[in-house]
Every structure is written in structure tokens, then in C-alpha cells.
DRENDO-1510 file (C-alpha; in Angstrom, 1 decimal, always signed):
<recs>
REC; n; res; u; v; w
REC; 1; UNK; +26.2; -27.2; +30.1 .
REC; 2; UNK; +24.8; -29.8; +27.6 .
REC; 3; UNK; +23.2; -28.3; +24.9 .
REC; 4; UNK; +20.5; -30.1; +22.8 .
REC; 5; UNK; +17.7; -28.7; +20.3 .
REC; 6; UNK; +15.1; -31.2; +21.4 .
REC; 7; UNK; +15.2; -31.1; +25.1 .
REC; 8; UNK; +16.9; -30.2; +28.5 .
REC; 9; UNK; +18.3; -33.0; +30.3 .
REC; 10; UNK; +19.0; -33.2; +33.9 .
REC; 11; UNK; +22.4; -35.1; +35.3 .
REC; 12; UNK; +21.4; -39.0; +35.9 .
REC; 13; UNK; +24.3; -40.4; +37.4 .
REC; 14; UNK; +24.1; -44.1; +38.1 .
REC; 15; UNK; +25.8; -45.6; +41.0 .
REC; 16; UNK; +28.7; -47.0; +38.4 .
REC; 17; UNK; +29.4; -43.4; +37.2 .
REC; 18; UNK; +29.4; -41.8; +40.6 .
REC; 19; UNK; +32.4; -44.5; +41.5 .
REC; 20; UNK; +34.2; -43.8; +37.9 .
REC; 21; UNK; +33.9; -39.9; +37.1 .
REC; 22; UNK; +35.4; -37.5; +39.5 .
REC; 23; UNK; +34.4; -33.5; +39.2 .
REC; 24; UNK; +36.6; -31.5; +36.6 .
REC; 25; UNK; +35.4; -29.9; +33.3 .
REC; 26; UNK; +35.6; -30.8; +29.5 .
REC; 27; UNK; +38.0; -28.2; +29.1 .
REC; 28; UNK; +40.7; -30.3; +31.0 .
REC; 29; UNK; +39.8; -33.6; +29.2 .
REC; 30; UNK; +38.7; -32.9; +26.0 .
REC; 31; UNK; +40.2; -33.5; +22.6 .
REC; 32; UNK; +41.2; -30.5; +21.1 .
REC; 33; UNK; +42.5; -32.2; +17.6 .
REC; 34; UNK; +39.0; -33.0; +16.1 .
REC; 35; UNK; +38.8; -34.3; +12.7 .
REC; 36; UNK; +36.3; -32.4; +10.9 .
REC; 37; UNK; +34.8; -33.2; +7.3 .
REC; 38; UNK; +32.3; -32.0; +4.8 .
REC; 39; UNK; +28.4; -33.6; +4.8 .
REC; 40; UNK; +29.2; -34.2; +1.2 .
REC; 41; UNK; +32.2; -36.3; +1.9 .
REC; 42; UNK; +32.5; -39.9; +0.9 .
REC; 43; UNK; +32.3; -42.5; +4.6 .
REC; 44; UNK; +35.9; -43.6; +2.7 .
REC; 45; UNK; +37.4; -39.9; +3.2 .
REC; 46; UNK; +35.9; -39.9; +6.9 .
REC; 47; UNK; +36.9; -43.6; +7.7 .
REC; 48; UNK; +40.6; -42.4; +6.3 .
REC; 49; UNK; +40.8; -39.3; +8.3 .
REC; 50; UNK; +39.5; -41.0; +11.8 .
REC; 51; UNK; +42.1; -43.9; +10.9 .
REC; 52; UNK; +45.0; -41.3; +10.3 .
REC; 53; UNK; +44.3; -39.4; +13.6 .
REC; 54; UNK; +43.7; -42.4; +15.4 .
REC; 55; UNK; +40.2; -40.7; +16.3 .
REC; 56; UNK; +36.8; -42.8; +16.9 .
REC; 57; UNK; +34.6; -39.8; +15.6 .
REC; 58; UNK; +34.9; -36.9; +13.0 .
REC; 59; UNK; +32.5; -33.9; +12.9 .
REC; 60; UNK; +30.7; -32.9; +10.2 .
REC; 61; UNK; +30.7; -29.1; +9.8 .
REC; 62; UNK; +28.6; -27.0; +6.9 .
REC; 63; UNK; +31.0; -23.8; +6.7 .
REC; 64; UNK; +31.3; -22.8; +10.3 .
REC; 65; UNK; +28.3; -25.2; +12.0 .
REC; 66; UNK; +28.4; -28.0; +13.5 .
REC; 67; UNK; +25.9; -30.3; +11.6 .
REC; 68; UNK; +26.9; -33.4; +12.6 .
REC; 69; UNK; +28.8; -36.0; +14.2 .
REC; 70; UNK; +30.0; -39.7; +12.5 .
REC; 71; UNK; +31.6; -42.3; +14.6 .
REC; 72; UNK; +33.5; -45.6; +14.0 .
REC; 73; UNK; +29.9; -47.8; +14.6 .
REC; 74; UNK; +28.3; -45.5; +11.8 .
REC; 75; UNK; +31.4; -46.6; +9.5 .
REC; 76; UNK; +30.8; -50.2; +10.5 .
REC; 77; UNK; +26.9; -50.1; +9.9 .
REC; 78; UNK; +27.4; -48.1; +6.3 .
REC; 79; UNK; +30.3; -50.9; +5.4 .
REC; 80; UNK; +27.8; -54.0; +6.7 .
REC; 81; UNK; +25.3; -52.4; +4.1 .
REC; 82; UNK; +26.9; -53.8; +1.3 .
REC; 83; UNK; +26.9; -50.4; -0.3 .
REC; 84; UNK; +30.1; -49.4; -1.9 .
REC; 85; UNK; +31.4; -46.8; +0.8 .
REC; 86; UNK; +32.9; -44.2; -2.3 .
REC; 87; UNK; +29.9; -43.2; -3.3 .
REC; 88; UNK; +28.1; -42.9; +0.1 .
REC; 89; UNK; +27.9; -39.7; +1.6 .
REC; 90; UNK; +28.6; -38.9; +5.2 .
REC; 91; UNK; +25.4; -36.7; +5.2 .
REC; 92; UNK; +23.3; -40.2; +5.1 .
REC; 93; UNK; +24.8; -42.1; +7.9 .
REC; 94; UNK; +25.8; -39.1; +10.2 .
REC; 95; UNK; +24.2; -38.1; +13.6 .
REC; 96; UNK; +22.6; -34.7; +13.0 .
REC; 97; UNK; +22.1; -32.0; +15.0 .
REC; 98; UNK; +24.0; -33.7; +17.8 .
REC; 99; UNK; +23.8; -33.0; +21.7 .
REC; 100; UNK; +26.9; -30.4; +22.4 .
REC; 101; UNK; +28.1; -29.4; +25.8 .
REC; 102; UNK; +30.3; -26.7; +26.5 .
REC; 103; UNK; +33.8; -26.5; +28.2 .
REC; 104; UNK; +32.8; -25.7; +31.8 .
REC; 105; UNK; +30.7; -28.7; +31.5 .
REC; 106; UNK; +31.5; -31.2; +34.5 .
REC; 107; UNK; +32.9; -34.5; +33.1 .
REC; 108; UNK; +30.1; -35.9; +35.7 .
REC; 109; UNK; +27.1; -34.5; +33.7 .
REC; 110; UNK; +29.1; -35.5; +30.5 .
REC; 111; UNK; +29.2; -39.0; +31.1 .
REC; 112; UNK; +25.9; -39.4; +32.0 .
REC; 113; UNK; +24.7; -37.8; +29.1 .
REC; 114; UNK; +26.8; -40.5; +27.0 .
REC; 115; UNK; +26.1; -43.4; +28.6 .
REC; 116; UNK; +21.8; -42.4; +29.2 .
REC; 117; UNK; +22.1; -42.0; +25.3 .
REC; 118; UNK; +24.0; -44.8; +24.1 .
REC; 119; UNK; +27.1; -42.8; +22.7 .
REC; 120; UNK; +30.6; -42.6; +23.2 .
REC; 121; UNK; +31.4; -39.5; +21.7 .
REC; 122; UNK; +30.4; -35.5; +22.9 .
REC; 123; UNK; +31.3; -32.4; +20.7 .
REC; 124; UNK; +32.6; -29.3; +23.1 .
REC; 125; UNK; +30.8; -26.3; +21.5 .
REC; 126; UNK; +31.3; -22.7; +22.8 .
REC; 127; UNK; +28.6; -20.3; +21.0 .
REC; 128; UNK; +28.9; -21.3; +17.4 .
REC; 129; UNK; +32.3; -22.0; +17.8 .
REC; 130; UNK; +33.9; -25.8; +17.7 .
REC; 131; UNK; +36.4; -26.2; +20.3 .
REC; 132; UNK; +36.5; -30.2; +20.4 .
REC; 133; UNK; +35.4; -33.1; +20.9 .
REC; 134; UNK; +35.3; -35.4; +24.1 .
REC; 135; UNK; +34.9; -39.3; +24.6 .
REC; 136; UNK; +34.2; -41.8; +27.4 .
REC; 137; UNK; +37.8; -42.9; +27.4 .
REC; 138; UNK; +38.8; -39.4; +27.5 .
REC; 139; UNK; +36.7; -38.9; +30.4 .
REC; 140; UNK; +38.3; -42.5; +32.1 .
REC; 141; UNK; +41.6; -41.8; +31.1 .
REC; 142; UNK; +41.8; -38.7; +33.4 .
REC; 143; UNK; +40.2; -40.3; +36.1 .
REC; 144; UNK; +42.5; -43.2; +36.2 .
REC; 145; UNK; +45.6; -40.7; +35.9 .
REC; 146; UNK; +43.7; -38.7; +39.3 .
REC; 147; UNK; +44.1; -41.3; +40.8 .
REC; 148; UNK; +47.5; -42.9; +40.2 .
REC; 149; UNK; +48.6; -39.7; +41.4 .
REC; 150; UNK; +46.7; -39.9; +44.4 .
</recs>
């Protein structure tokens, strides 16, 4: 189920996605591993810990919340500001509030939630309780390995 404060969205699939995403849940695909990071961190300590774990996203947590989510385009948009990136704080270029979905989500209804809102990148929520996080490549990858198997 994906979660989101704003509104409740209904599975869009486009034709593409039907052909790409097969039925299996977050829990199979997801990233376990997330890097997560203080609001008040600088974008340099969040850029460093994505490069080190060779992850695309980090979440932003205020004790034991989810807050936020920054990715590797909000790194490149804060470093094409010209500001110097050691005293900018992750709280001004992260995503707040983000959409969440849990792990029994379908990677179907995932997808389409990333690609009908531009974003590559899905935390996996369960309560108040981080369990992950899970990307389109993610989702891809384990389609492609389906079906080599197949």
C-alpha cells in the first residue's frame, strides 16, 4: 500500500510498465541497507555517505521518523547552485514528507507511483518503522533476473 499525507492514489500502469514489472512485493526487492542521515546534516556528509554505499538516495530521519528523502538529482541541483555544499543543510534541498509504501506493496503499484511522479526512489515504511528503501532499478533488476530464469 502507498502511503502519502496529501492524497490516495490509484495504480496507473502504462502499457510500458505492464510489459516491464511483473507481480511480487517490496519486500522481495527492496533495499534493506538504507543510508539514513540527520535534517541538519551538511549535502557533503549525505553526498559522502550515498557515494560510500554506492546508494542513489539517503533518508532523512528526525529521531525515529521518517522526514525526508534526498537523492543524487537533489545533490546535483544544490552543487549547480554555486552554494558551498559544507554549510548547506540537507533539511533545505530534501523531499519532505515523502510518499512511503509498505512491504506487501506490489512492485506493479510501486512503479507506477515512481514513474506518475517523476522519482526514482520509494521508502518501504511499516507503521512508524523504516524498513528500506526501493528504486526503479531495483524493481528492473528483479524482473530481468525472472526472467533469465524463465
Amino acid at each position: 500500500m502507498i502511503s502519502t499525507s496529501r492524497l490516495r492514489l490509484r495504480p496507473m500502469v502504462s502499457p510500458m510498465w505492464a510489459v516491464v514489472v511483473e507481480m511480487s512485493t517490496l519486500k522481495d526487492v527492496m533495499t534493506t541497507e538504507a543510508f539514513t542521515i540527520s535534517a541538519d546534516a551538511s549535502m557533503v556528509e549525505a553526498a559522502t555517505g550515498m557515494a560510500k554505499g554506492k546508494l542513489g538516495s539517503a533518508l532523512i530521519v528526525q529521531g525515529s521518523w521518517l522526514a525526508g528523502i534526498i537523492t543524487e538529482r537533489d545533490v546535483l541541483r544544490a552543487a549547480a547552485s554555486g552554494e558551498d555544499l559544507n554549510g548547506v543543510k540537507v533539511k533545505d534541498w530534501m523531499t519532505k514528507d515523502p510518499i512511503t509504501a509498505s512491504p506487501d506493496t506490489d512492485t506493479e503499484e510501486a512503479a507506477a507511483t515512481m514513474f506518475t511522479h517523476g522519482f526514482r526512489h520509494l521508502p518501504v515504511t511499516e507503521g512508524n518503522e523504516i524498513l528500506g528503501v526501493v528504486s526503479l532499478r531495483d524493481v528492473l533488476s528483479a524482473r530481468i533476473r525472472r526472467r533469465s530464469r524463465s
